[in-house]
N, C-alpha and C positions, 0 to 999 in steps of 0.2 A: 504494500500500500504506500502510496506515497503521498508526501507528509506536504498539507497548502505552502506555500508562503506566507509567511508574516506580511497582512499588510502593512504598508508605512506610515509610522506614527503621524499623526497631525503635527504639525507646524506647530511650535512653540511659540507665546506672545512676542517674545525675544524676534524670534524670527519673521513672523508676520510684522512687526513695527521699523527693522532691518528691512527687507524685501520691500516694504511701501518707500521708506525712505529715500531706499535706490532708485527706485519707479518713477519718483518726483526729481529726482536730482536729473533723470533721463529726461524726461519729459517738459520739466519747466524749469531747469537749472536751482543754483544756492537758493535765490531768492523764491522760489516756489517751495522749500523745505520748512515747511513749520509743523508744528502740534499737533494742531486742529486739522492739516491738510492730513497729515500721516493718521491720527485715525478714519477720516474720512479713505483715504486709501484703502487701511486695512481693515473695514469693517468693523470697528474696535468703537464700544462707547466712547464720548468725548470726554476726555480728561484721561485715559489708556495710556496715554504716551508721555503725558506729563510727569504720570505716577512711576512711571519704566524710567524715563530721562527728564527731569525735571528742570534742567539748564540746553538755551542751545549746544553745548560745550558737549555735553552728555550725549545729547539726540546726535550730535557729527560721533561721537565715539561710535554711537550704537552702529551710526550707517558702515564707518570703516570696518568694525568687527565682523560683520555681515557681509559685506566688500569682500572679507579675507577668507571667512569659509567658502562663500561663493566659489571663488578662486582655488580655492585650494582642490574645487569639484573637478576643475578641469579638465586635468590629467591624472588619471586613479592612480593610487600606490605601486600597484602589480606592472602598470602603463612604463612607470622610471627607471634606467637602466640599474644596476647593481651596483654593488663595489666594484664588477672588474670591467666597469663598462671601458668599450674602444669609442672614438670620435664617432663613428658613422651610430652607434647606438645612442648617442648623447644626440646627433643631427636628430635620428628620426623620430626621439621624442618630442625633442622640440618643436620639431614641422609638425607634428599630430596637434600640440599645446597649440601654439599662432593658427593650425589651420580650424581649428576649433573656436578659437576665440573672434576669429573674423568670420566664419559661418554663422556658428549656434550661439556665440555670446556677443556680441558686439554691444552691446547693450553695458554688459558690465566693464569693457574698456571706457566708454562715455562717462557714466557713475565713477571712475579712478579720477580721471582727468578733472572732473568738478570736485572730486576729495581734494585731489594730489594740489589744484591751485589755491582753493580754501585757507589751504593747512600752510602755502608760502604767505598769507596774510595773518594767519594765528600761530605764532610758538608754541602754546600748548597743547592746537592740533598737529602741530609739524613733530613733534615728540611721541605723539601717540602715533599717530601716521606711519613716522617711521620707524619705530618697533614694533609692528604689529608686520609691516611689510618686509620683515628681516627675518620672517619665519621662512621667506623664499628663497634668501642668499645663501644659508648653508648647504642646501641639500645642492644645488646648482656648482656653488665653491668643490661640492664632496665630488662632482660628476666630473670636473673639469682635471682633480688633479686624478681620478682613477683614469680617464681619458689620458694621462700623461702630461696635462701641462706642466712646465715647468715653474710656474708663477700664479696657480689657481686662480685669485685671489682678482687680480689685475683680468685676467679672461674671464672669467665671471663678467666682472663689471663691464667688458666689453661686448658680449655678449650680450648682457641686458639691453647695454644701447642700442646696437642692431636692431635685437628683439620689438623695444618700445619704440622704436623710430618708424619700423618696417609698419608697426601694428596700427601705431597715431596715424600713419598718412593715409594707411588701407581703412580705417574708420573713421577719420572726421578732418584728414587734408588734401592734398588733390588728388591723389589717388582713390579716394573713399570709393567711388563705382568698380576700380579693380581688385578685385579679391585672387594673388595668387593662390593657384595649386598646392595641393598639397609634396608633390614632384617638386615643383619649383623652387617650396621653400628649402626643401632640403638641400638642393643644389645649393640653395643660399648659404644655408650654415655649412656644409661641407666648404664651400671655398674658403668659409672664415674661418672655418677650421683649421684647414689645410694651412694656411697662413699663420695661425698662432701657433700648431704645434708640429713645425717644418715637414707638412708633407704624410705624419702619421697615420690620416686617414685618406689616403691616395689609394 
């Protein structure tokens, strides 16, 4: 006999007040995130969100908190190469992550960019912001030096730029109507691969 599925638990208020958050950050930018719009969003009596984040200060944590699991859905666990990964296993995860994010989520790159410039107008969001966004750089540092670089650290952070540059122009600069390949991206990171760790993965 075999045994149902667990359905999937209902959405926590946490997450339904998160998820509207982002909704309105998409939809009508900073200025359209308030209280009363976010229950309204999530269906939440009025005063829900107050009671959850009672400072705007709060209500932006709540959105980035949410921002970060989102993301972190992206690419599943089983999806990121190992300890012994080579370059071309480090490429093809990341062309699976970017080709995903410009398909199925473009939405939660829009919601970054309205945190990410928020947070360069408030220090105590630029603080929060970026420790919550540093849960990305280990695991990415860990790939780069099992990949062989010899300066993890520094290809990481080159990397991301690629990444975030490639990602910003395919969803909201002039590129936004071209969505490459999932092919293409890899070819992408393979040359910059190829370039940071002389040739490794040729």
């Amino acid at each position: 006999m075999t045994a149902t599925p667990a359905p999937d638990a209902p959405p926590t208020r946490a997450e339904l007040i998160g998820d509207a958050a982002l909704d309105l950050l998409v939809e009508r930018g900073m200025r359209g995130l308030t209280h009363r719009a976010v229950d309204e969003r999530a269906g939440l009596p009025q005063g829900s969100t107050s009671n959850h984040a009672r400072t705007r200060q709060a209500l932006l944590e709540a959105a980035v908190r949410r921002q970060v699991e989102r993301e972190a859905g992206v690419l599943a666990p089983h999806e990121l190469p190992g300890a012994d990964a080579d370059p071309k296993a480090v490429a093809e995860a990341l062309a699976l992550a970017l080709h995903r994010y410009l398909t199925d989520h473009r939405a939660l790159l829009v919601s970054r960019y309205e945190l990410a410039l928020e947070a360069t107008r408030r220090p105590e969001l630029r603080a929060f912001f970026d420790s919550a966004g540093a849960v990305f750089h280990g695991p990415l540092i860990a790939m780069m030096a099992a990949a062989g670089s010899p300066a993890p650290e520094r290809h990481a952070l080159s990397l991301i730029a690629w990444s975030e540059g490639l990602m910003f122009s395919c969803a909201a600069g002039s590129f936004h109507t071209a969505v490459p390949s999932r092919a293409e991206l890899r070819t992408g990171l393979d040359e910059l691969l190829r370039g940071m760790l002389g040739g490794q993965n040729a």
